[in-house]
C-alpha positions in Angstrom: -37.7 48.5 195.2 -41.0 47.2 193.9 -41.9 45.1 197.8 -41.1 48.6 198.8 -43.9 50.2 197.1 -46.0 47.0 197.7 -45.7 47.2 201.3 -46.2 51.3 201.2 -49.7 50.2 199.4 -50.3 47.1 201.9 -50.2 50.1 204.2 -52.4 52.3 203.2 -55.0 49.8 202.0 -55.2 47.3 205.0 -55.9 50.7 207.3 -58.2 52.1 204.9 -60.0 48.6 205.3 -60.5 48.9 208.9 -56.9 46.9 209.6 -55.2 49.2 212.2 -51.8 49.4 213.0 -48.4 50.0 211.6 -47.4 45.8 210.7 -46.8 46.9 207.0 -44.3 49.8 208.1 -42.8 47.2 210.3 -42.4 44.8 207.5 -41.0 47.4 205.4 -38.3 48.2 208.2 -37.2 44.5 208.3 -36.8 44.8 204.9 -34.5 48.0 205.6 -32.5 45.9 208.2 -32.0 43.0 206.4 -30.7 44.9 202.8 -28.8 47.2 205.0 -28.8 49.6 202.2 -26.5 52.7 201.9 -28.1 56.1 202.3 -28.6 56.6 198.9 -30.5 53.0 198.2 -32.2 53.6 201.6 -33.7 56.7 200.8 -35.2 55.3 197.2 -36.6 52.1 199.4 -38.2 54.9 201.4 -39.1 56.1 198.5 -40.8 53.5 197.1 -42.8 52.8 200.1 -44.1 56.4 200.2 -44.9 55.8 196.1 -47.0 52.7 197.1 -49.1 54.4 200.1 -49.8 57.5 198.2 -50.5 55.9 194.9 -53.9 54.9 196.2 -54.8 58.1 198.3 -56.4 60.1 195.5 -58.4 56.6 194.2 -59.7 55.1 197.5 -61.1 57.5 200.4 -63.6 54.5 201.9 -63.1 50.3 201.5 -64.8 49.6 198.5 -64.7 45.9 196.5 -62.2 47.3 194.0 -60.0 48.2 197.2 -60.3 45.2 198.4 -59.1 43.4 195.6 -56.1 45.6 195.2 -55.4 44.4 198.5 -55.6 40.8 196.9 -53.4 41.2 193.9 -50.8 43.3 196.6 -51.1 40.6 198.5 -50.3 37.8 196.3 -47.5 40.1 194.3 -45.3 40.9 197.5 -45.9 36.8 198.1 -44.1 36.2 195.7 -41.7 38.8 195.8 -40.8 37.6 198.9 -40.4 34.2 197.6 -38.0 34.8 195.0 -35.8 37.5 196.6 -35.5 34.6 199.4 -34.6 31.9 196.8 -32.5 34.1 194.8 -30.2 35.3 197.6 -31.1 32.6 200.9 -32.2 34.2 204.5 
């Protein structure tokens, strides 16, 4: 749940940064493929992404340095996220 709401703030701050596309939703629905949740656990990972890319929306209405380096520390965090869920439970 928490890469979830790391990718849903990856979203909104990478396009509030002048990034423009939707690679972070993409990202999120690989995630959704490769869990293959039930509807319930689906709709919280949904959930969680929408938590992410609105938790910024009333902080940041422009790029600013402190935007930035949330994208940074997102960055880094859903590295390793990534890293462990991979080692934890393979491809």
């Amino acid at each position: 749940m928490r890469l979830a709401e790391v990718l849903g703030s990856l979203h909104f701050l990478r396009n509030l940064c002048g990034e423009k596309g939707d690679q972070w939703r993409v990202e999120m629905q690989k995630l959704l493929d490769s869990e293959n949740p039930d509807a319930e656990r689906r709709a919280r990972f949904i959930a969680s992404f929408n938590r992410g890319y609105r938790s910024f929306g009333g902080t940041y209405t422009r790029c600013t340095p402190s935007a930035t380096e949330a994208i940074g520390r997102y960055m880094k965090e859903g590295e390793t996220l990534s890293r462990d869920i991979a080692s934890r439970y393979g491809n």
